[in-house]
Structure formats: structure tokens, C-alpha cells
DRENTOR-734322 format. One record per atom (N, C-alpha, C): residue number from 1; residue in three letters; atom name; y, x, z. Coordinates in nm, 4 decimals. Layout:
BEGIN
SITE, nr, rest, atom, c2, c1, c3
SITE, NUM, Ala, CA, Y, X, Z
...
This chain:
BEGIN
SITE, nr, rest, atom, c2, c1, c3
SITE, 1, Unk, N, -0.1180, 0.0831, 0.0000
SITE, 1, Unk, CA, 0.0000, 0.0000, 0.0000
SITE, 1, Unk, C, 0.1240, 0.0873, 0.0000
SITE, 2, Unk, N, 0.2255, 0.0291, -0.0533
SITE, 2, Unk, CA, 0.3524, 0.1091, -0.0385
SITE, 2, Unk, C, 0.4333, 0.1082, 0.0711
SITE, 3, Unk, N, 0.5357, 0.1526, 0.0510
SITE, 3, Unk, CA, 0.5629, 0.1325, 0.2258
SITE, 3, Unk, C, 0.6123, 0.0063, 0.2288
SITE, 4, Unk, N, 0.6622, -0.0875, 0.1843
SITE, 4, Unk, CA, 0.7033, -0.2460, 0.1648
SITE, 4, Unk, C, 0.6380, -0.3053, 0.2268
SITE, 5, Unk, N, 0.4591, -0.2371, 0.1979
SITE, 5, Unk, CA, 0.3224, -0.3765, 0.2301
SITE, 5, Unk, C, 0.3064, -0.4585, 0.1170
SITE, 6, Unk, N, 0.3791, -0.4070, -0.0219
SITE, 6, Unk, CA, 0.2789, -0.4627, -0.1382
SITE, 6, Unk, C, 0.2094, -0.3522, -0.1766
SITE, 7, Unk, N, 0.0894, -0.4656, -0.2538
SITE, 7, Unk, CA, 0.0028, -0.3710, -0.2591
SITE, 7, Unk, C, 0.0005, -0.3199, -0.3949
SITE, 8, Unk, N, -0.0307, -0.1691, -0.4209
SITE, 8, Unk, CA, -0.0340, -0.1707, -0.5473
SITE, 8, Unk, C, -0.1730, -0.1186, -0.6372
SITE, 9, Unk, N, -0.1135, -0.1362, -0.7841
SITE, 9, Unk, CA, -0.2665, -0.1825, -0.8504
SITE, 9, Unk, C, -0.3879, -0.0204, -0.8302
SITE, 10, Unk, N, -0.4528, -0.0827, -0.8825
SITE, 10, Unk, CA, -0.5662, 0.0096, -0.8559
SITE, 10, Unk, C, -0.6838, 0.0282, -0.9867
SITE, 11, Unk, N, -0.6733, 0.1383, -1.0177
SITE, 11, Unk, CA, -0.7802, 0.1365, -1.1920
SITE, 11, Unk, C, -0.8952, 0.2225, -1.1954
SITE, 12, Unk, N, -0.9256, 0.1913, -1.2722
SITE, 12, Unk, CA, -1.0741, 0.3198, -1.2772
SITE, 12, Unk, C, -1.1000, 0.2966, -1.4305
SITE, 13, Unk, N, -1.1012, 0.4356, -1.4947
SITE, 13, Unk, CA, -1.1719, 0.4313, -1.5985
SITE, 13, Unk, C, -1.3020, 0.5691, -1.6179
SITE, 14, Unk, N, -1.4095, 0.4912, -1.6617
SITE, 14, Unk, CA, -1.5423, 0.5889, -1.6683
SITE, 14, Unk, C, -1.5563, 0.6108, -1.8546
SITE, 15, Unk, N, -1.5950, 0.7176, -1.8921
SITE, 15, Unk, CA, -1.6685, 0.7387, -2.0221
SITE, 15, Unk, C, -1.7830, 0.8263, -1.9912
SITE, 16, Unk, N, -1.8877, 0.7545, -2.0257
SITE, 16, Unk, CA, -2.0383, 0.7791, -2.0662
SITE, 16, Unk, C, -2.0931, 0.8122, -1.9221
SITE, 17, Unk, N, -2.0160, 0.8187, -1.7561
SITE, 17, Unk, CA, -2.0992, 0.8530, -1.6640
SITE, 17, Unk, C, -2.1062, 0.9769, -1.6387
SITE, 18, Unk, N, -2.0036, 1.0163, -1.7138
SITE, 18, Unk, CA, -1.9850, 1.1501, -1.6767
SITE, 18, Unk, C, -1.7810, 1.2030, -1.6522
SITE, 19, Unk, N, -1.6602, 1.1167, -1.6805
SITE, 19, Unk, CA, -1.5754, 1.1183, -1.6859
SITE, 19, Unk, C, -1.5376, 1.0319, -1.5646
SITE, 20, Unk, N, -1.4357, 1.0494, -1.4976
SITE, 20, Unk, CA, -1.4012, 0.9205, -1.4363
SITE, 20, Unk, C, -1.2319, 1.0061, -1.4039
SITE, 21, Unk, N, -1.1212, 0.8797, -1.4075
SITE, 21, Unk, CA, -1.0237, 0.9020, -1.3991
SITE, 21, Unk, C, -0.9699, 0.7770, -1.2892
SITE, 22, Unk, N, -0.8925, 0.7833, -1.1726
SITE, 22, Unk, CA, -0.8943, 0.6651, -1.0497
SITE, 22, Unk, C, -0.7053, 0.6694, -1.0627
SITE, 23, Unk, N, -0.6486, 0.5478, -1.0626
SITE, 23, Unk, CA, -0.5052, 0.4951, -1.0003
SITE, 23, Unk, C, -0.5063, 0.4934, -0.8716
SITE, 24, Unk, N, -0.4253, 0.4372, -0.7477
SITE, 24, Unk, CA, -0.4620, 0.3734, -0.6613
SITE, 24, Unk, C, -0.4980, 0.4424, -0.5234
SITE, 25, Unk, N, -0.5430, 0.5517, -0.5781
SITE, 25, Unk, CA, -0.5659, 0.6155, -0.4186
SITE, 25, Unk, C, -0.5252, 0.6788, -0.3334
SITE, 26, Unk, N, -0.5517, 0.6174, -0.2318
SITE, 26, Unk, CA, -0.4246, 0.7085, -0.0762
SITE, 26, Unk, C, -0.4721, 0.7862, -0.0484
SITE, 27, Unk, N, -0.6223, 0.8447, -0.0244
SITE, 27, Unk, CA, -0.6627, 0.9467, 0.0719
SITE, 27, Unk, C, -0.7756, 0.9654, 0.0602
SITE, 28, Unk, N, -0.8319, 1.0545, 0.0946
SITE, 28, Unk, CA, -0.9745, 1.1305, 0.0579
SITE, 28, Unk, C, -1.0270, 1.1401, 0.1931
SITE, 29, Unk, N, -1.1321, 1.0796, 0.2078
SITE, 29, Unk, CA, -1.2068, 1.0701, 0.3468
SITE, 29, Unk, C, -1.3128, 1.2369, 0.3057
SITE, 30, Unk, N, -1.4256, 1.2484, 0.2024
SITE, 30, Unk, CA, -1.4695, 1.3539, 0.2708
SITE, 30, Unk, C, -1.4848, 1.3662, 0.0843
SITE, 31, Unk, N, -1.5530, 1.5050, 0.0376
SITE, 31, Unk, CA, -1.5822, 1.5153, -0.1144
SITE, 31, Unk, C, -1.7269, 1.6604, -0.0776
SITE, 32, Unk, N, -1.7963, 1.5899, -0.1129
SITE, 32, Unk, CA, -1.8879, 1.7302, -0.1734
SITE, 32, Unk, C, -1.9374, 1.7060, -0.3142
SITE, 33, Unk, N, -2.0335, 1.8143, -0.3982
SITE, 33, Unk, CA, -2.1073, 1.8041, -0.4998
SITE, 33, Unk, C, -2.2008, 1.6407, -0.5400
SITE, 34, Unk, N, -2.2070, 1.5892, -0.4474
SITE, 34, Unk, CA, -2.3255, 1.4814, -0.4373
SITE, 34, Unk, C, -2.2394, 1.3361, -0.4143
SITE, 35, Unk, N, -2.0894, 1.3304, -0.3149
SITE, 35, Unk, CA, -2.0499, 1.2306, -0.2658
SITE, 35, Unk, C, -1.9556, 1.2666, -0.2510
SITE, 36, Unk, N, -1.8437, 1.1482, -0.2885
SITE, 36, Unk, CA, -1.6526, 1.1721, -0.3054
SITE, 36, Unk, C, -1.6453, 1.0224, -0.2518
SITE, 37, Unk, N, -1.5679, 1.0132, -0.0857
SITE, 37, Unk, CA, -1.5239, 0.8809, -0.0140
SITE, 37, Unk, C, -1.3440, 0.8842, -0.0439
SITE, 38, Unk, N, -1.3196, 0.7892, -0.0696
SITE, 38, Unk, CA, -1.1942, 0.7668, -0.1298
SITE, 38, Unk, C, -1.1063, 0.6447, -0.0489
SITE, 39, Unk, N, -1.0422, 0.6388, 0.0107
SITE, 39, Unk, CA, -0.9096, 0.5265, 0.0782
SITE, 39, Unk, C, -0.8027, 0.4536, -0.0595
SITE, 40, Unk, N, -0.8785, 0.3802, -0.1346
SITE, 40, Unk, CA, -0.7462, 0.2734, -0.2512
SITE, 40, Unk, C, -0.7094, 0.1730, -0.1930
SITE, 41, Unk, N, -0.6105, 0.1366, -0.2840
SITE, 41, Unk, CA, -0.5488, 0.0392, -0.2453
SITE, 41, Unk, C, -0.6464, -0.1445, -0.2930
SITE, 42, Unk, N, -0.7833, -0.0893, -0.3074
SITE, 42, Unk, CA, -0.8345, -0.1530, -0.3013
SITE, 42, Unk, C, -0.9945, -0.1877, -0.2030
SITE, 43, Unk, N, -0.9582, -0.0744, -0.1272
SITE, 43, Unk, CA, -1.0396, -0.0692, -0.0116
SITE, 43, Unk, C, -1.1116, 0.0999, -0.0261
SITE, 44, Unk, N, -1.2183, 0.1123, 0.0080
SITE, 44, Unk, CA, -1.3099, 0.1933, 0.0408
SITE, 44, Unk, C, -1.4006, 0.2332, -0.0867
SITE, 45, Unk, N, -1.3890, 0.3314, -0.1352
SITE, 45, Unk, CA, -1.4528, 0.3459, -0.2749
SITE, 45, Unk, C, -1.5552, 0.5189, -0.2458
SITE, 46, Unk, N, -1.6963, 0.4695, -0.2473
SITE, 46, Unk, CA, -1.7638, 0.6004, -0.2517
SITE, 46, Unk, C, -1.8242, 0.6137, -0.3954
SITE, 47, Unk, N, -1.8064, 0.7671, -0.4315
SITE, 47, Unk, CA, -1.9040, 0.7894, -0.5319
SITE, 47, Unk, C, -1.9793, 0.8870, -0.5312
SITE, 48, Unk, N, -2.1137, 0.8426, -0.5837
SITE, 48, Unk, CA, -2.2161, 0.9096, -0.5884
SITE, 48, Unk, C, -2.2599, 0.9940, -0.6912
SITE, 49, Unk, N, -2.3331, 1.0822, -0.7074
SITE, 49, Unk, CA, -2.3368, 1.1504, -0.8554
SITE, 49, Unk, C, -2.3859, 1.2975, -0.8271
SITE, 50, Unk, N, -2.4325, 1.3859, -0.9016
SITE, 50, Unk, CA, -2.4573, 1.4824, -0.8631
SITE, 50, Unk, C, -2.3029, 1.6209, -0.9654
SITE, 51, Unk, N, -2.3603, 1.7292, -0.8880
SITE, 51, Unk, CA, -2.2646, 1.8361, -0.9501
SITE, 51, Unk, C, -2.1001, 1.7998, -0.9620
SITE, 52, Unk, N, -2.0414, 1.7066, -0.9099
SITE, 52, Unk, CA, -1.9274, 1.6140, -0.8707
SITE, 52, Unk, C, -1.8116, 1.7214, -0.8689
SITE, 53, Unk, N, -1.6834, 1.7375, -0.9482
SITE, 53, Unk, CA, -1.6167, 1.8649, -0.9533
SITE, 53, Unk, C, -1.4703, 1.7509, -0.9744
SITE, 54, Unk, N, -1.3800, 1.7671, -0.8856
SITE, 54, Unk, CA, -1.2255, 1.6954, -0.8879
SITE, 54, Unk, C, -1.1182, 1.8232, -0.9963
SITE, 55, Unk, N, -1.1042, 1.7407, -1.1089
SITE, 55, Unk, CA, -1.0239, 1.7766, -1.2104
SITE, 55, Unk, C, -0.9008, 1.7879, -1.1805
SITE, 56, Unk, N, -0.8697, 1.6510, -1.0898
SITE, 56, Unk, CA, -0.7290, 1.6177, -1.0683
SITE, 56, Unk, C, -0.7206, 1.5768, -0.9307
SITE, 57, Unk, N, -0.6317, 1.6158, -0.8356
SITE, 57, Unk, CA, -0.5507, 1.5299, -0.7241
SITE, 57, Unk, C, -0.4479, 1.5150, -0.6872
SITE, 58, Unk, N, -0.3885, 1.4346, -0.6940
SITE, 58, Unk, CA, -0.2511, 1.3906, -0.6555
SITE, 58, Unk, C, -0.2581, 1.2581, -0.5681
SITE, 59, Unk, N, -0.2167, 1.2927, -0.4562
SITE, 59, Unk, CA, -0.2026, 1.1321, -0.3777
SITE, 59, Unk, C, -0.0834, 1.1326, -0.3596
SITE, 60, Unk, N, 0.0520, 1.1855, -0.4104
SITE, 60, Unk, CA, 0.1858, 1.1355, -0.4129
SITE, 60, Unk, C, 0.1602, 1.0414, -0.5103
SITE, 61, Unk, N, 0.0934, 1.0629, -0.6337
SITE, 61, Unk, CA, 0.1126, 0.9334, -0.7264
SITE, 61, Unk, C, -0.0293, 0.8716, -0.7276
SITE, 62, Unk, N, -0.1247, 0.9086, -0.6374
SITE, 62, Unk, CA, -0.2453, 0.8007, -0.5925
SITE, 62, Unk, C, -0.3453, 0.8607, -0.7631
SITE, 63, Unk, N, -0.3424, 0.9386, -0.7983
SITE, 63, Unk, CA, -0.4801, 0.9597, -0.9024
SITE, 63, Unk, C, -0.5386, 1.1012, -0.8742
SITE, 64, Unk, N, -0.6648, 1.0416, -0.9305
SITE, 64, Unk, CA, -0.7777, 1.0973, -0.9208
SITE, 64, Unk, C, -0.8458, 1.1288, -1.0435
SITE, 65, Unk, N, -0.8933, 1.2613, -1.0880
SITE, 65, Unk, CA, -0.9684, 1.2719, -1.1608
SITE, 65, Unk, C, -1.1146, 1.3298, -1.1823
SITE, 66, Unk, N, -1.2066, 1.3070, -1.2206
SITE, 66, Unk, CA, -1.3577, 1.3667, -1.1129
SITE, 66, Unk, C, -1.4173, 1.3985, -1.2972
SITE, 67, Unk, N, -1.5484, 1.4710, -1.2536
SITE, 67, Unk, CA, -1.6033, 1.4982, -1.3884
SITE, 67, Unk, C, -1.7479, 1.4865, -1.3343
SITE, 68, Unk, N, -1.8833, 1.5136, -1.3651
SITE, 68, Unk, CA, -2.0095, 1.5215, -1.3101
SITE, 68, Unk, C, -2.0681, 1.4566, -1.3603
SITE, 69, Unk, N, -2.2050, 1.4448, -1.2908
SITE, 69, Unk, CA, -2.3274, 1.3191, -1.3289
SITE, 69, Unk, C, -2.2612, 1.1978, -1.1837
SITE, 70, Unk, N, -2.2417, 1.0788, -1.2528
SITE, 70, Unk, CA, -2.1752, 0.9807, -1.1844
SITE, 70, Unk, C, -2.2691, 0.8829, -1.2163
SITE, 71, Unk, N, -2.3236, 0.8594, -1.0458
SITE, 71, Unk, CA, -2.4645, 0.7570, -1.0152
SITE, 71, Unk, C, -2.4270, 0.6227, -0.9673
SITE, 72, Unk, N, -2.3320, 0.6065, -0.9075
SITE, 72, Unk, CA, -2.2704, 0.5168, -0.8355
SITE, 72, Unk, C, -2.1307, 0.4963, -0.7870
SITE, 73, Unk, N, -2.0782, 0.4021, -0.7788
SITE, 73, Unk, CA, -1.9857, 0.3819, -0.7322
SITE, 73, Unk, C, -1.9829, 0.2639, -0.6421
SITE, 74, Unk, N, -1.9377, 0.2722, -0.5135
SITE, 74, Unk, CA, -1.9482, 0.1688, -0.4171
SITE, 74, Unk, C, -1.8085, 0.1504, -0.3553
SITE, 75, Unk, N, -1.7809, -0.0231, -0.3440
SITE, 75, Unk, CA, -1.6733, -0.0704, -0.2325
SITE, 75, Unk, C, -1.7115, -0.1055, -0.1256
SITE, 76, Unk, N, -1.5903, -0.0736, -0.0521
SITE, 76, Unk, CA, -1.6307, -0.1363, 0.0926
SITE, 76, Unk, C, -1.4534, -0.2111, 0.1640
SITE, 77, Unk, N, -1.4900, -0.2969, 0.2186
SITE, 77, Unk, CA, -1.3567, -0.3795, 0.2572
SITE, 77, Unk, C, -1.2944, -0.2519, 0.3956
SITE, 78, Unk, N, -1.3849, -0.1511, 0.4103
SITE, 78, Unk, CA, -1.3797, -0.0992, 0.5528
SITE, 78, Unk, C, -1.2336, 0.0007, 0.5208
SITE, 79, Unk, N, -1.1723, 0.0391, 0.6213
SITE, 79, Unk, CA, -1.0623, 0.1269, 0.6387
SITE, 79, Unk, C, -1.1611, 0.2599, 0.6002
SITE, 80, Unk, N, -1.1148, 0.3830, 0.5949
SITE, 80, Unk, CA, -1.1725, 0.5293, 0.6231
SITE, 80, Unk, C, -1.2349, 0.5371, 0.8026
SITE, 81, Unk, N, -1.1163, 0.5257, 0.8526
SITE, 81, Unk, CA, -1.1071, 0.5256, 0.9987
SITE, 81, Unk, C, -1.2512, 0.4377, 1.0537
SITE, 82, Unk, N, -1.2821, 0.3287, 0.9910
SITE, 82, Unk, CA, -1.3954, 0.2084, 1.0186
SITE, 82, Unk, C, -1.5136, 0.2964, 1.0000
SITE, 83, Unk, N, -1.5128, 0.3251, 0.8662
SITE, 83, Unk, CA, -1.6009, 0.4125, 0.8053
SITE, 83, Unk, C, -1.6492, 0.4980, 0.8664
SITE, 84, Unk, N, -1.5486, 0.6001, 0.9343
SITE, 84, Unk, CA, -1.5613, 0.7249, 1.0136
SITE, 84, Unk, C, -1.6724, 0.6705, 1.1164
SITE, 85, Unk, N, -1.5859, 0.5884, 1.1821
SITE, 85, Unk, CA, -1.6587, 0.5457, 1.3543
SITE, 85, Unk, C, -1.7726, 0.5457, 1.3393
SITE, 86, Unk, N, -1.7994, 0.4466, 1.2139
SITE, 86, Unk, CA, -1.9490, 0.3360, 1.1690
SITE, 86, Unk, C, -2.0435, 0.5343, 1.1907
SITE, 87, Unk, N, -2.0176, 0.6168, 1.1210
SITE, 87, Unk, CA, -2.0917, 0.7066, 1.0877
SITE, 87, Unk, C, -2.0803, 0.7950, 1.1738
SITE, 88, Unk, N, -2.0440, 0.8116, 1.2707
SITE, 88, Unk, CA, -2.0029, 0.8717, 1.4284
SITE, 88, Unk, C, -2.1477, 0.8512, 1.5077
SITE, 89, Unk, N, -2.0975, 0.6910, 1.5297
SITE, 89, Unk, CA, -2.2283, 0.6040, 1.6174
SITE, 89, Unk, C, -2.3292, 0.6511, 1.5145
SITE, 90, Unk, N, -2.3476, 0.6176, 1.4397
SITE, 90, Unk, CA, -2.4935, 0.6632, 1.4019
SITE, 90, Unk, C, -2.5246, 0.7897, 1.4232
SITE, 91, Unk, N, -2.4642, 0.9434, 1.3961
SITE, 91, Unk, CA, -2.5005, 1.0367, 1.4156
SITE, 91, Unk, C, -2.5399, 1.0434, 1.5735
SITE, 92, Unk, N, -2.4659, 0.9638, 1.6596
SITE, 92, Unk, CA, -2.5097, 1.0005, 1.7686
SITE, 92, Unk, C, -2.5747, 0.8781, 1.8606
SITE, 93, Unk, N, -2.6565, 0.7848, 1.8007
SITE, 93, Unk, CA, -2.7511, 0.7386, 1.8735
SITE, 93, Unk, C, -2.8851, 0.7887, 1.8690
């Protein structure tokens, strides 16, 4: 969100599963070779994929650019912060 509290848009474009280019995003929760957790302005976005290499980052203007074998992509309504906890408690029960 901007600082107003509108929200703004959010894009993704993929070619062939191996390209991916993201609008939209505030913040980078964690990135390795295998898994890139992402904070948009459309919630909680993980991706999965192997050999996973960030082309581009800029979160003054919210894009993202990734290259790799791209397996998945997942939303989640959860904050980062939610996210974090959720995976806290589990490591330590």
C-alpha cells in the first residue's frame, strides 16, 4: 500500500517458466536457490523453482525480476510477519 492506504496494482508476468518479472512488491521475506517469499500489495506470494537467480530488485518502485526453473507460485492472505510466527512455532514444537 502507499502511504495514503490505497492500494496499489500488482502484476506478474511469466514466459515459458523460466522468466518471471513482479509489479507490486514491498518486501522480501527470505530468497534462496529453491524459494523466493515476497510481501505485494496483493498479499503473500512464494515461489518455488529450482536454480532461482533475482535479475532485478527494486522495492522503491516495488519490481521484481527472477529467472530459473519456476515450479510454483503461491498466495497467501498472511502478512510476512504472520508467516514468520506461523514458521517459528513450528520449528520449535
Amino acid at each position: 500500500m502507499d502511504p495514503k492506504g490505497v492500494k496499489t496494482s500488482h502484476q506478474l508476468s511469466m514466459v515459458n517458466r523460466e522468466k518471471l518479472t513482479l509489479d507490486g512488491v514491498t518486501n522480501v521475506g527470505s530468497y534462496d536457490p529453491t524459494a523466493l517469499v515476497l510481501e505485494t500489495t496483493a498479499g503473500v506470494l512464494m515461489i518455488k523453482g529450482e536454480n532461482l537467480h533475482l535479475t532485478l530488485l527494486n522495492l522503491e518502485q516495488g519490481k521484481i525480476g527472477l529467472t530459473g526453473e519456476i515450479n510454483a507460485l503461491i498466495y497467501s492472505n498472511e502478512s510476512l510477519s504472520q508467516k514468520n510466527r506461523g514458521l517459528l512455532g513450528k520449528l520449535l514444537k
